[in-house]
GUVOGU-542877 format. One record per residue (C-alpha): residue number from 1; residue in three letters; x, z, y. Coordinates in steps of 0.25 Angstrom, whole numbers. Layout:
<rs>
 num residuo    c1    c3    c2
 NUM     ALA     X     Z     Y
...
</rs>
This chain:
<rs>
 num residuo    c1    c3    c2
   1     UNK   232    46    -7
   2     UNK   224    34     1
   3     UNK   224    22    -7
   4     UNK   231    14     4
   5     UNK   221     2     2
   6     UNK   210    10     9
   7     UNK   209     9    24
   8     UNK   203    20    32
   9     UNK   192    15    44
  10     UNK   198    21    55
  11     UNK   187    24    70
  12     UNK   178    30    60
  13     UNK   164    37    65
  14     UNK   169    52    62
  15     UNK   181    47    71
  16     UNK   173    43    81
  17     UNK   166    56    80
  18     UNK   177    64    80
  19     UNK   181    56    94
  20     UNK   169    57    99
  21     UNK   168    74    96
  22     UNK   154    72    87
  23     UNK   162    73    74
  24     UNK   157    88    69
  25     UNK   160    95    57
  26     UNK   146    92    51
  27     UNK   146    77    54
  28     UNK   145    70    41
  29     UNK   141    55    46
  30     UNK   135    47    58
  31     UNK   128    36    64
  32     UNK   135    24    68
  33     UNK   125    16    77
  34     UNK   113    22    69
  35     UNK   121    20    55
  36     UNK   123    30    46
  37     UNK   140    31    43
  38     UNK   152    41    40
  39     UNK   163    47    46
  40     UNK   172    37    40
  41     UNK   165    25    43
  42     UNK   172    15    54
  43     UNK   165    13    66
  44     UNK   162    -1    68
  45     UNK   161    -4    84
  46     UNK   165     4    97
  47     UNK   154    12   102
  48     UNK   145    14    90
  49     UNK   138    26    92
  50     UNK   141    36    80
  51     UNK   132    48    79
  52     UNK   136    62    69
  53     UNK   129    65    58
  54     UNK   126    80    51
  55     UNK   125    80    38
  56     UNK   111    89    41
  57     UNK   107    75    49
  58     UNK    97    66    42
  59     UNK   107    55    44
  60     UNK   117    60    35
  61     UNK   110    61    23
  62     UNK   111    49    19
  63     UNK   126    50    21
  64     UNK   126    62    13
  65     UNK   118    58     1
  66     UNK   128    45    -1
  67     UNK   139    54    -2
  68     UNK   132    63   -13
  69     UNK   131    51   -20
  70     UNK   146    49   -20
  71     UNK   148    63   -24
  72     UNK   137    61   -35
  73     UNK   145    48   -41
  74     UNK   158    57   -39
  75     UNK   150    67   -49
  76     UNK   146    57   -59
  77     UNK   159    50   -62
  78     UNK   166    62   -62
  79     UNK   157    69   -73
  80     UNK   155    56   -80
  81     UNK   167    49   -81
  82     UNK   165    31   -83
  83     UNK   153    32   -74
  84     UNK   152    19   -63
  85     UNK   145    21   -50
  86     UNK   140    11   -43
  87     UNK   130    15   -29
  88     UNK   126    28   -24
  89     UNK   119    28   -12
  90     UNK   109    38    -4
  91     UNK    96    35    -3
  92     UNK    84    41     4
  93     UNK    82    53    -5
  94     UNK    96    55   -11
  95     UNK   105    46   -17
  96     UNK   109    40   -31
  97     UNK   121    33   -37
  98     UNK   121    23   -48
  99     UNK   129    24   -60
 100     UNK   134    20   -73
 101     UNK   136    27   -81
 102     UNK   140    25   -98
 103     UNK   129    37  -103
 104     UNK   119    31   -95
 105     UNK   109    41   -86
 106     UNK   113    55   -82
 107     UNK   105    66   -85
 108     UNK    98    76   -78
 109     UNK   110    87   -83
 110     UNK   120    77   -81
 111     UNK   114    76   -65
 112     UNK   117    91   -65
 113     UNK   132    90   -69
 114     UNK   134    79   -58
 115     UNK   126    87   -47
 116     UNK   136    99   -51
 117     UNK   148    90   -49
 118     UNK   143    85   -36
 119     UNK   142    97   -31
 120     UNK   156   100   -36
 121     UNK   163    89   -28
 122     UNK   153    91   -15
 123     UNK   160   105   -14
 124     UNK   173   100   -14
 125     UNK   170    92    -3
 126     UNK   178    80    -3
 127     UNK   179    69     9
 128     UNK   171    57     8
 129     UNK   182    47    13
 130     UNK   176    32    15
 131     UNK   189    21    14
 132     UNK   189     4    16
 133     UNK   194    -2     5
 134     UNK   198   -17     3
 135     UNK   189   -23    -8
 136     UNK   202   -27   -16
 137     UNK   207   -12   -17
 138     UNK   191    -7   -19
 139     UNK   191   -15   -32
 140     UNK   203   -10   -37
 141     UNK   198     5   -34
 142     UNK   184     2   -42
 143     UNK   191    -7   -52
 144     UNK   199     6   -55
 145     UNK   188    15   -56
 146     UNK   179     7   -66
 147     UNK   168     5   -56
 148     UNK   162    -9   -59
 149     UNK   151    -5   -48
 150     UNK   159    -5   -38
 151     UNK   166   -18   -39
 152     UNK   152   -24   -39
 153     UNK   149   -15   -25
 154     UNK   161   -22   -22
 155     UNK   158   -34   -21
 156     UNK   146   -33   -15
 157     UNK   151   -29    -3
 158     UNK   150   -37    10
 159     UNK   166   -45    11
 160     UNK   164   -40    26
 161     UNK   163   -25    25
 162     UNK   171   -15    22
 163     UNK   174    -9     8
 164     UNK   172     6     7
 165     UNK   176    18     0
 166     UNK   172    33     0
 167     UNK   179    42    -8
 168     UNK   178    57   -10
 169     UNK   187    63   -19
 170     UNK   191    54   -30
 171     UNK   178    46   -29
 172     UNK   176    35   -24
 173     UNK   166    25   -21
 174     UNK   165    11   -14
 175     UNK   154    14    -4
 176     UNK   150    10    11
 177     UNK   147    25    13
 178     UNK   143    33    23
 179     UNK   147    47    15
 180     UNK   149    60    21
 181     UNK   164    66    24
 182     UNK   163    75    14
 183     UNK   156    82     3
 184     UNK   150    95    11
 185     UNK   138    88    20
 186     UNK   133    87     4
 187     UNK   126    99     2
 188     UNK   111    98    -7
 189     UNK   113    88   -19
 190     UNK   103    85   -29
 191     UNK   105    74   -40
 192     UNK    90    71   -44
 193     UNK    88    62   -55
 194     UNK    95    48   -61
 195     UNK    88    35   -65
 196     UNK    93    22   -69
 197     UNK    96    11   -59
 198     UNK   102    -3   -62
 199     UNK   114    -8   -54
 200     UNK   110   -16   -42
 201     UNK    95   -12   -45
 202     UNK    96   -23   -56
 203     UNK    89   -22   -70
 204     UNK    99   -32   -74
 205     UNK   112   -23   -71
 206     UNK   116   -10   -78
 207     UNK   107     1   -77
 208     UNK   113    13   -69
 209     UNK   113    30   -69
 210     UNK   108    34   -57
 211     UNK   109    47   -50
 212     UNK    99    51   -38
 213     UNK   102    63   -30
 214     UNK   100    69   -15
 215     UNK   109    76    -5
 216     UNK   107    84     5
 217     UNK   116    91    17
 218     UNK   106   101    15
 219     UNK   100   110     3
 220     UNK    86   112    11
 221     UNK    85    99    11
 222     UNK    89    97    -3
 223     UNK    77   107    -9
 224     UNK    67   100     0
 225     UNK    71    87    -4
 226     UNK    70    92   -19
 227     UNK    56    99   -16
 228     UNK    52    87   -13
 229     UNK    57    79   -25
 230     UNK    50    88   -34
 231     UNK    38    87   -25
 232     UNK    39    72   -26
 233     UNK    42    74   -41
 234     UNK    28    81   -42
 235     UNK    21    69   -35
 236     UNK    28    58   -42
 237     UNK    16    47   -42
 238     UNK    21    42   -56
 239     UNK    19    58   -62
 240     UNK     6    60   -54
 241     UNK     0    46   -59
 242     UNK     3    49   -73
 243     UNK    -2    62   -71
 244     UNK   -16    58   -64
 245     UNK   -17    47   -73
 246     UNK   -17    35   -62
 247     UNK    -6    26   -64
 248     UNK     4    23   -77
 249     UNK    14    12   -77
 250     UNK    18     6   -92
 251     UNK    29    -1   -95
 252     UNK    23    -9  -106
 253     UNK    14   -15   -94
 254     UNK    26   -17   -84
 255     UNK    34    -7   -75
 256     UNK    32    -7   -60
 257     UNK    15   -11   -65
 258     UNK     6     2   -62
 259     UNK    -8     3   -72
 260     UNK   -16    10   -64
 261     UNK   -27    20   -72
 262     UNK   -40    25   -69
 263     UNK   -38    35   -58
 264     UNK   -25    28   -50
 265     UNK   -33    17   -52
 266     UNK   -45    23   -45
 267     UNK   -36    30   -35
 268     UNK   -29    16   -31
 269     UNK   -43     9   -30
 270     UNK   -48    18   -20
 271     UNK   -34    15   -13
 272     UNK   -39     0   -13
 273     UNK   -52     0    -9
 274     UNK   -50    10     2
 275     UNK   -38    -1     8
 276     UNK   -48   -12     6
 277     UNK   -58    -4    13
 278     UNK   -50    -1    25
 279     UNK   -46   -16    24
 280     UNK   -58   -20    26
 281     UNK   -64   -12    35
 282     UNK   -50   -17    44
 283     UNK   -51   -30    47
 284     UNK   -44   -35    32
 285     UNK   -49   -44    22
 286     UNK   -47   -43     8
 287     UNK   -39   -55    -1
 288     UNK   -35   -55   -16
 289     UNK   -23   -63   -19
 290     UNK   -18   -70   -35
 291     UNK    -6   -61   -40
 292     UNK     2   -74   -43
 293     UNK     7   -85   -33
 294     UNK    13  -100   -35
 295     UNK    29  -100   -34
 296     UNK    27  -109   -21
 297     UNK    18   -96   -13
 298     UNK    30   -87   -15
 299     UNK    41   -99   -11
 300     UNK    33  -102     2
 301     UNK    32   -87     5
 302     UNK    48   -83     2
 303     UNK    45   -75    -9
 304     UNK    52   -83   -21
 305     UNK    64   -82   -10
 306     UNK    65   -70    -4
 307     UNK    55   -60   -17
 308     UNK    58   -65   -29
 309     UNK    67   -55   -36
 310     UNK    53   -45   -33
 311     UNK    43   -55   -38
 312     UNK    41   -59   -53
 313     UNK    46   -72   -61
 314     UNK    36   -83   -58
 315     UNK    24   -87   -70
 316     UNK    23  -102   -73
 317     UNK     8  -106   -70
 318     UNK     7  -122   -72
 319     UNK    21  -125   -69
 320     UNK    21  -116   -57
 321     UNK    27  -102   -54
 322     UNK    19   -93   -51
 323     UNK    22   -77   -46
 324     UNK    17   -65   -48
 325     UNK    15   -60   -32
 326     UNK    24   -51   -27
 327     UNK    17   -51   -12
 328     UNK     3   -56    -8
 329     UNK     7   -61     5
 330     UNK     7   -76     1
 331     UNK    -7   -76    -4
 332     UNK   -13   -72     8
 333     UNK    -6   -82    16
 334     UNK   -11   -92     5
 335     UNK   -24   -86    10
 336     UNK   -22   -87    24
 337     UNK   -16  -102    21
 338     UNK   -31  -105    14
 339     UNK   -39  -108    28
 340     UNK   -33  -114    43
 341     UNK   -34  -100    50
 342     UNK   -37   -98    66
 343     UNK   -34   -89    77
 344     UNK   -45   -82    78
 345     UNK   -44   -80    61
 346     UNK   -32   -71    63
 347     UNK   -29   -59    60
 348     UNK   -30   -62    46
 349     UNK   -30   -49    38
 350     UNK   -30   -49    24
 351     UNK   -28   -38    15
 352     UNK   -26   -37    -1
 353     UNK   -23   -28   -12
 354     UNK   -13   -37   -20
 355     UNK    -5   -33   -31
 356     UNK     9   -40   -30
 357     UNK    20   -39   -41
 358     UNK    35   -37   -39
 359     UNK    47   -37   -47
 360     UNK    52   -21   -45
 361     UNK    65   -20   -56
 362     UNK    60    -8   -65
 363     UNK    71     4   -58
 364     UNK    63     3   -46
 365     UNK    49     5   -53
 366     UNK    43    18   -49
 367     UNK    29    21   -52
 368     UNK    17    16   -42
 369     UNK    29    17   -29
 370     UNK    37     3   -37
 371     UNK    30    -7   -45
 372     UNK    30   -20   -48
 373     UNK    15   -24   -47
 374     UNK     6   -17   -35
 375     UNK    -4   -19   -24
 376     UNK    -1   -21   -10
 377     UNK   -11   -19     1
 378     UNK    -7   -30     8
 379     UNK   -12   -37    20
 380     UNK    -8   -48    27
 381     UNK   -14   -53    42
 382     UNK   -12   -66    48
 383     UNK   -11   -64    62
 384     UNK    -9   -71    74
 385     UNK     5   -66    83
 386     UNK    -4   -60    93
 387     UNK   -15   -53    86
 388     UNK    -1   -46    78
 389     UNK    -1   -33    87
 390     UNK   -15   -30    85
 391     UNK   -14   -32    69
 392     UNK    -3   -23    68
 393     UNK   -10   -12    76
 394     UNK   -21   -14    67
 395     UNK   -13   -13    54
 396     UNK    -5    -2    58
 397     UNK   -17     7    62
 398     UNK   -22     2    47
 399     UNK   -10     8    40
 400     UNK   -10    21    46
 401     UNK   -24    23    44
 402     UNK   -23    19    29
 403     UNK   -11    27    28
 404     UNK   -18    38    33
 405     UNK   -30    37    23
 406     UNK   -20    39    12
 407     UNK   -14    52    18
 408     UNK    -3    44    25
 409     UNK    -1    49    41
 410     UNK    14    51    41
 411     UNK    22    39    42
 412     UNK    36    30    45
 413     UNK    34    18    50
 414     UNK    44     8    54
 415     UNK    43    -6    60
 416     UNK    53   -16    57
 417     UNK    59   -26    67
 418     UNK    64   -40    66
 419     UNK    76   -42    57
 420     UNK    86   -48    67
 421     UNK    90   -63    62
 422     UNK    81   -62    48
 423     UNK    67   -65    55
 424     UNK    57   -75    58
 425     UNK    47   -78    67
 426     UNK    47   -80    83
 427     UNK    55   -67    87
 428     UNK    43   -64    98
 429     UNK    35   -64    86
 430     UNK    43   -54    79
 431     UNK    43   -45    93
 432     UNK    29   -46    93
 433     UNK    27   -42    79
 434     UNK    36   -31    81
 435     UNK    29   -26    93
 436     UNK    17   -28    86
 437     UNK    21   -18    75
 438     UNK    27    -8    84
 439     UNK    14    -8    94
 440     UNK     3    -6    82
 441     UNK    12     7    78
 442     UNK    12    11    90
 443     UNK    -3    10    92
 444     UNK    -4    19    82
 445     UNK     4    28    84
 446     UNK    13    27    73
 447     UNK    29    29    74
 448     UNK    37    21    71
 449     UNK    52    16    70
 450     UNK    60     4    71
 451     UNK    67    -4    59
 452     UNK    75   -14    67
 453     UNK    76   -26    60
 454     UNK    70   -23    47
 455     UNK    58   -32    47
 456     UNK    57   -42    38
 457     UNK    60   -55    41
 458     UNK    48   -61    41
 459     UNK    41   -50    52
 460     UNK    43   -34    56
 461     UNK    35   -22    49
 462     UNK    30   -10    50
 463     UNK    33     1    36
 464     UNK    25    12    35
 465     UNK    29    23    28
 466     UNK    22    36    24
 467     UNK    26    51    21
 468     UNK    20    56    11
 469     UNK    14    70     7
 470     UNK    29    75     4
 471     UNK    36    68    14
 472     UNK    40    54     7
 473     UNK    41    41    14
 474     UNK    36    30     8
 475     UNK    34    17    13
 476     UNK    21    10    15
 477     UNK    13     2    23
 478     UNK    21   -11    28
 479     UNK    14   -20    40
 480     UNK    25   -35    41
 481     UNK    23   -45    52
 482     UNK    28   -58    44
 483     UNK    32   -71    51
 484     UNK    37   -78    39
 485     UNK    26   -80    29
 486     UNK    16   -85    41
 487     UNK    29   -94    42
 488     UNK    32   -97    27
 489     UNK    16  -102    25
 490     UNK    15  -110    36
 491     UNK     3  -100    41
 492     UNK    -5  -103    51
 493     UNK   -16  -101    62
 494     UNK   -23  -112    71
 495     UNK   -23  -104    86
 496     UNK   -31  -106    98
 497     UNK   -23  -115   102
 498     UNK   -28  -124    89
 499     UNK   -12  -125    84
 500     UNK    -7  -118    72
 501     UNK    -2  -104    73
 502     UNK     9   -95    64
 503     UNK     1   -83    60
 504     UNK     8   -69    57
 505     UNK     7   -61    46
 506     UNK     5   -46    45
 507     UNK     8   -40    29
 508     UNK     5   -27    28
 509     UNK     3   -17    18
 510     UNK    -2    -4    21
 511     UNK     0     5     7
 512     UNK    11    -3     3
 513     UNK     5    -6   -11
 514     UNK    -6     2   -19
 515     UNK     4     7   -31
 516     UNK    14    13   -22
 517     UNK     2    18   -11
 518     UNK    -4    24   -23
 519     UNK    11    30   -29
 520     UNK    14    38   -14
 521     UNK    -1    42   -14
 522     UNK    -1    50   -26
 523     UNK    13    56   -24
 524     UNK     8    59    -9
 525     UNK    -4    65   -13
 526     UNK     2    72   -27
 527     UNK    -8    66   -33
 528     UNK   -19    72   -26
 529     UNK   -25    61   -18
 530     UNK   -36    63    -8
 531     UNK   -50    64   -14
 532     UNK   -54    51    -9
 533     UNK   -45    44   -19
 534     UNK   -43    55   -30
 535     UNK   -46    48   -44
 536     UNK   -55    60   -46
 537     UNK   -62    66   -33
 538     UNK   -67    79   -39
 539     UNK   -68    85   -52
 540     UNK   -78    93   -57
 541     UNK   -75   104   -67
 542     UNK   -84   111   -77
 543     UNK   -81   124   -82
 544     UNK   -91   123   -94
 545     UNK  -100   113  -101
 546     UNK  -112   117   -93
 547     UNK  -106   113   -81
 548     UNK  -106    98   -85
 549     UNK  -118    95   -80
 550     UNK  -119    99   -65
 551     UNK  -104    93   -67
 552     UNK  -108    79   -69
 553     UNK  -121    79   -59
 554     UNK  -111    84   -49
 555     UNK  -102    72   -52
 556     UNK  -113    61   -53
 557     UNK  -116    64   -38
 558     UNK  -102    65   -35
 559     UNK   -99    50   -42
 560     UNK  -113    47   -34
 561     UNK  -105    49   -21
 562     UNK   -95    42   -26
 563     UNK   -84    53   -29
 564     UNK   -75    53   -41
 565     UNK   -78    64   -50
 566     UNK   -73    72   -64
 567     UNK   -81    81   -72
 568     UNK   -70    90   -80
 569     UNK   -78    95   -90
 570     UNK   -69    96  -103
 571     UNK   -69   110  -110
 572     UNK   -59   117  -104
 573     UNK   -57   129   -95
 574     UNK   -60   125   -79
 575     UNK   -44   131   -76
 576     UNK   -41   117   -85
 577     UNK   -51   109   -76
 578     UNK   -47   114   -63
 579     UNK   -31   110   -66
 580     UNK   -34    97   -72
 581     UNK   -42    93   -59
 582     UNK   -31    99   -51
 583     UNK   -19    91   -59
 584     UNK   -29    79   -57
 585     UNK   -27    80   -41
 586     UNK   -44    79   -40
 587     UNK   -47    82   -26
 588     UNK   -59    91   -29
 589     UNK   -65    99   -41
 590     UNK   -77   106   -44
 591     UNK   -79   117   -52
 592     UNK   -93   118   -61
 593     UNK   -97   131   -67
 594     UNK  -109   138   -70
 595     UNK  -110   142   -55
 596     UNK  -110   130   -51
 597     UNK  -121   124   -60
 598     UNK  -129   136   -55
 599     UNK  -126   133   -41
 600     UNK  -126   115   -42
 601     UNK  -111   117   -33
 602     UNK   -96   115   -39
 603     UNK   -84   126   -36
 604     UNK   -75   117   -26
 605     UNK   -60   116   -27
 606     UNK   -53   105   -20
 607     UNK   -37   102   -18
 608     UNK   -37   101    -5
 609     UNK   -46   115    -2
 610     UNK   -44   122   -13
 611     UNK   -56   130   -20
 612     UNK   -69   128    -9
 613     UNK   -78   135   -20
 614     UNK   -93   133   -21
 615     UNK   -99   121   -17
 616     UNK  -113   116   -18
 617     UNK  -116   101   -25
 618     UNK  -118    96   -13
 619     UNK  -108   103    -4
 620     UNK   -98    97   -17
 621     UNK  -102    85   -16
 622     UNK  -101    83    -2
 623     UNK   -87    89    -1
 624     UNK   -82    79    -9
 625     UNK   -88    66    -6
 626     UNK   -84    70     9
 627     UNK   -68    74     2
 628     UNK   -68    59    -6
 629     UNK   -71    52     6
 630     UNK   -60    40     7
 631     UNK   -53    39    21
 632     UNK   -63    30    32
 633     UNK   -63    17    32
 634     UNK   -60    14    48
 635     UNK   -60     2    54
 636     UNK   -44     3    62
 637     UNK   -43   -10    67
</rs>
């Protein structure tokens, strides 16, 4: 029977549906005006436009996911009895639910016995049914049930909306939903692995159980999606470094701060000096920036108001706070502030490689992708309002070209509009900035969607993102007109109208920062990179002692033309040499037997070609230095 304190929404989407003669047996969910929503949900204006949803559309599998996690909660309490729940929601590749839980973290037998019961209670296929509830009688029903979590949810909700239910079978959960009608849309689940999580994401509170797990209306989709795992599982950038000896992380040195070793270090330099070459070569000029700032820098550019719970606790120096920089934004306007500046001295662009620290709470740490110190290859261009098309053009051609030397082709882009009532600056500036944006995408080609209202406050942006070489999404290169710090550090210009002038500022950063650019790089490459930043170009392999010799005159003209070379010549069979050179990722390897001597050539074997067999010294030498040749240097302004 109905508790008689809940009240039923009546002029629901499925009724509309259903009035409408769009309500099929496989709808599952809809769009409301674009938002995603249930069957049950109420609609809220005359007229809205309410579109079906299969479960086989992309739409929906959000919808789906969220109500696997309520199934998996369902799971949980009923096989371990005292356990509290707190969230569950889906997220990009699954979703998770929190809990706590007396004996601590499940284990991976334990994930089996709660996958088996979910699968138990999905073929019963109970009804999702979603009920409003007066916050009186919901803290009665969660008073009852022991769940403390809730209560806090509880009060966290906004006095104006509506208190929700759902509730399938005998479970229940406060939740704003959307969730499927029932159970049999739910067809492929996989729990996938548990980790701890701290309630509200805070060190402070009680650490958590948590579950992760996917869903799918589809069991296709659900083996490709765990192909991929394992393939991303293989190219874990935290595996492969240890494994190739480039990066460790210790936490006797600090979590979140990366020591960099011989061969990532090597890797990460060529990185560098390739991004100032191309820098150079573009118009930019290169600056170096201090690491720490006086408290009043950070006041003056909002940081201390709007940053502080990212940056670190400020270091007395002579009676005066100083900070560890989270941003190197403010130094280069301190630069800019150092000289009057004229019309005809803008653009302004300067460029640096300055490592910035920021507070990341230890869950959240993860390898080169999250740290807490790293190096962003920022810029910043002062410019005047009308030169701001024709620096965009030029900064958007210079991403996708130095995307596209890493590997990068394949991208998302987005450009985000003015936030309506949270801005500032001359709206005709704003318009023309955006217009700006949109025109140097366009110039080039690129595609691109829009984020209505999700710029910043201070100005719009363009977010770049980039697929990698198994389909992953990760985000990139970012390019922000900013109205406000020009504003807040009283910058200016002297015009040809000999008054002073508001310049604009253009931040952009095109890999995003070097740890996290080097991270998706060796996970998009498995390691492997391009010969023209392998630690180790090519490796030559000896198959006795006697081979030695013509082994090291080879590499001195190798290293003479600038190529970075191994000799393996330890006492061990060539079967040996060959898979270490393989497990290695080197680009190229040489083989040097008695044949070889005899004739002055190597037997050839690259990754990409395979075994190219005999090659004269000269012809070797060649086909490599041309192979290790690093992307052009071109001038695309």
């Amino acid at each position: 029977m109905t508790d008689p304190a809940i009240r039923f929404a009546s002029g629901t989407v499925g009724a509309h549906l259903e009035a409408a003669g769009k309500l099929k047996h496989d709808t599952v969910a809809a769009l409301v005006d674009g938002a995603l929503a249930d069957l049950q949900w109420p609609l809220s204006r005359d007229g809205a436009a309410v579109e079906p949803l299969k479960a086989s559309d992309p739409a929906a599998l959000s919808v789906i996911r969220h109500s696997t996690s309520h199934i998996m909660a369902d799971a949980v309490q009923q096989l371990f009895p005292g356990t509290k729940v707190t969230i569950g929601p889906s997220i990009d590749t699954g979703f998770y639910y929190d809990f706590d839980r007396p004996e601590g973290p499940f284990t991976d037998e334990e994930l089996v016995a709660i996958e088996a019961r979910m699968q138990a209670i999905i073929d019963e296929a109970p009804r999702f049914r979603r009920e409003e509830i007066t916050r009186e009688d919901a803290r009665v029903l969660f008073e009852k049930l022991g769940e403390s979590y809730k209560l806090e949810l509880l009060d966290a909700i906004d006095a104006d909306r509506p208190v929700t239910l759902y509730r399938h079978g005998n479970w229940v959960d406060l939740c704003a939903g959307p969730h499927l009608p029932d159970t049999k849309a739910i067809r492929a689940i996989k729990l996938l692995s548990v980790a701890g999580a701290y309630w509200r994401g805070d060190e402070r509170n009680k650490m958590l159980a948590r579950i992760y797990g996917t869903a799918f209306h589809d069991r296709k989709e659900l083996k490709a999606y765990l192909d991929a795992l394992e393939e991303a599982k293989k190219r874990d950038h935290r595996k492969l470094g240890k494994e190739l000896d480039l990066f460790s992380i210790d936490e006797q040195v600090g979590g979140g701060l990366v020591l960099w070793h011989p061969k990532g270090a090597l890797v990460r330099t060529l990185i560098e000096n390739h991004w100032r070459q191309v820098h150079l070569k573009n118009g930019y000029e290169l600056i170096m920036t201090p690491h720490i700032g006086r408290g009043q820098l950070w006041e003056t550019s909002g940081h201390l108001e709007n940053y502080a719970d990212n940056m670190y606790a400020p270091m007395d120096i002579e009676g005066n706070p100083y900070y560890i920089k989270p941003m190197n934004c403010p130094f280069h306007i301190a630069i800019y502030r150092n000289s009057l500046k004229s019309y005809r001295d803008l653009p302004i662009r300067w460029a640096e490689l300055g490592t910035v620290y920021r507070f990341e709470r230890s869950g959240q740490l993860h390898g080169l992708l999250r740290v807490r110190g790293f190096t962003q290859d920022d810029a910043h261009l002062f410019i005047r309002v009308d030169q701001l098309e024709s620096e965009i053009r030029g900064v958007v051609r210079f991403t996708l070209k130095l995307l596209a030397d890493y590997g990068f082709r394949d991208l998302d882009v987005m450009v985000a509009t003015r936030p309506e009532g949270k801005s500032i600056g001359d709206p005709a500036i704003w318009e023309k900035a955006e217009s700006a944006l949109k025109a140097g995408l366009e110039a080039e080609g690129v595609t691109y969607t829009i984020d209505e209202g999700g710029g910043a406050f201070y100005g719009p942006k363009i977010d770049v993102k980039i697929k990698d070489a198994i389909g992953r999404v990760w985000q990139c290169s970012t390019v922000q007109v900013d109205f406000n710090l020009p504003e807040r550090f009283d910058l200016s210009y002297i015009g040809d109208d000999s008054t002073r002038h508001r310049p604009v500022m253009i931040h952009r950063a095109l890999l995003g920062s070097i740890e996290r650019f080097f991270g998706i790089m060796v996970e998009h490459y498995a390691g492997a990179f391009p010969m023209w930043l392998a630690p180790v170009q090519v490796a030559l392999l000896t198959v006795a002692d006697r081979h030695v010799s013509h082994a090291q005159q080879l590499s001195a003209e190798l290293t003479a033309r600038g190529i970075r070379v191994s000799i393996d010549d330890d006492n061990e069979k060539l079967g040996a040499k060959i898979r270490r050179a393989r497990l290695s990722r080197v680009p190229a390897t040489a083989v040097i037997g008695d044949r070889e001597v005899e004739s002055g050539g190597v037997s050839l074997t690259t990754r990409s070609d395979g075994e190219l067999g005999y090659r004269s010294a000269e012809e070797f030498i060649d086909f490599i230095v041309r192979g290790a040749k690093a992307p052009e240097i071109l001038d695309i302004r």
